[in-house]
N, C-alpha and C positions, 0 to 999 in steps of 0.2 A: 454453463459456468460463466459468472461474470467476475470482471478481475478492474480493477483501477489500483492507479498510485495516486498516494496524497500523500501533498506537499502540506508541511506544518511549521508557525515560526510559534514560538513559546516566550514566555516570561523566561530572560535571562537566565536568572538562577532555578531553573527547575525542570533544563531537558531533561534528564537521566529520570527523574520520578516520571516525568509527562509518557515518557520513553515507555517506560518499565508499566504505566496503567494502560497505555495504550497495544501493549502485546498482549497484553493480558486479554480485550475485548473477544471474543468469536468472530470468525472471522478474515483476521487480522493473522495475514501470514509470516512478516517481517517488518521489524522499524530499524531503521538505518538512523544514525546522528550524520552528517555533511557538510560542509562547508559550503561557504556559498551565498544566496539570500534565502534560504528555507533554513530549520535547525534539524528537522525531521522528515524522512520520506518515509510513508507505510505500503506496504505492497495488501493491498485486500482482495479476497478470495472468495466467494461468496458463489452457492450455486442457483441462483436470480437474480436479475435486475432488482427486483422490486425490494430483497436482500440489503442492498447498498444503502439503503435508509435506515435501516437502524443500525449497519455498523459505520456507517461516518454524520449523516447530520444530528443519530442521536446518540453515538456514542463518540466516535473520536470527538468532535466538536466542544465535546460538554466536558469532557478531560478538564481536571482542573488545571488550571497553568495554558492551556492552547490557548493563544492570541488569534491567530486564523489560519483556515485551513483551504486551499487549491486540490480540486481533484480531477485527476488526468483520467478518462474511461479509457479501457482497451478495448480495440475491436479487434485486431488479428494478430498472436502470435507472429514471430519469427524467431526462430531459434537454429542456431548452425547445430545443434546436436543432433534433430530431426532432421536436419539435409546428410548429413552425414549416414545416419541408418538408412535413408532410404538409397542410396550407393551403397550401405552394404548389401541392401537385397537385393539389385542388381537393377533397381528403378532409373528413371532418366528423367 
């Protein structure tokens, strides 16, 4: 599985549609609106690497309204949900 966040700043007047085609792509697990200097984060989900290219440089990117878009790769999980089961099974 490969996972990145992208960061997205849009034309003013058009997060919520930029929003709204961008959940829409495959892929494409969650879009967040934020404050901040980005107007958009998309959590992508994709199970290859090689995956990531058509859902962000050829598709978020080409959204109409995206001004430019930052992507964060994930290499490893962390998550206190998964530390927490494995103390329930009695792991250390």
């Amino acid at each position: 599985m490969a996972d990145a966040i992208v960061l997205i700043n849009t034309e003013a007047n058009k997060v919520a549609q930029v929003a709204q085609a961008i959940v829409e792509i495959h892929g494409v697990r969650d879009v967040y609106s934020v404050a901040g200097e980005v107007d958009l984060v998309a959590v992508v989900s994709v199970p290859d690497f090689d995956d990531l290219t058509e859902v962000i440089p050829s598709g978020i990117a080409r959204v109409d309204g995206v001004v430019s878009t930052q992507t964060l790769m994930a290499f490893r999980q962390y998550s206190s949900k998964d530390q927490a089961a494995a103390f329930n099974l009695g792991m250390d």
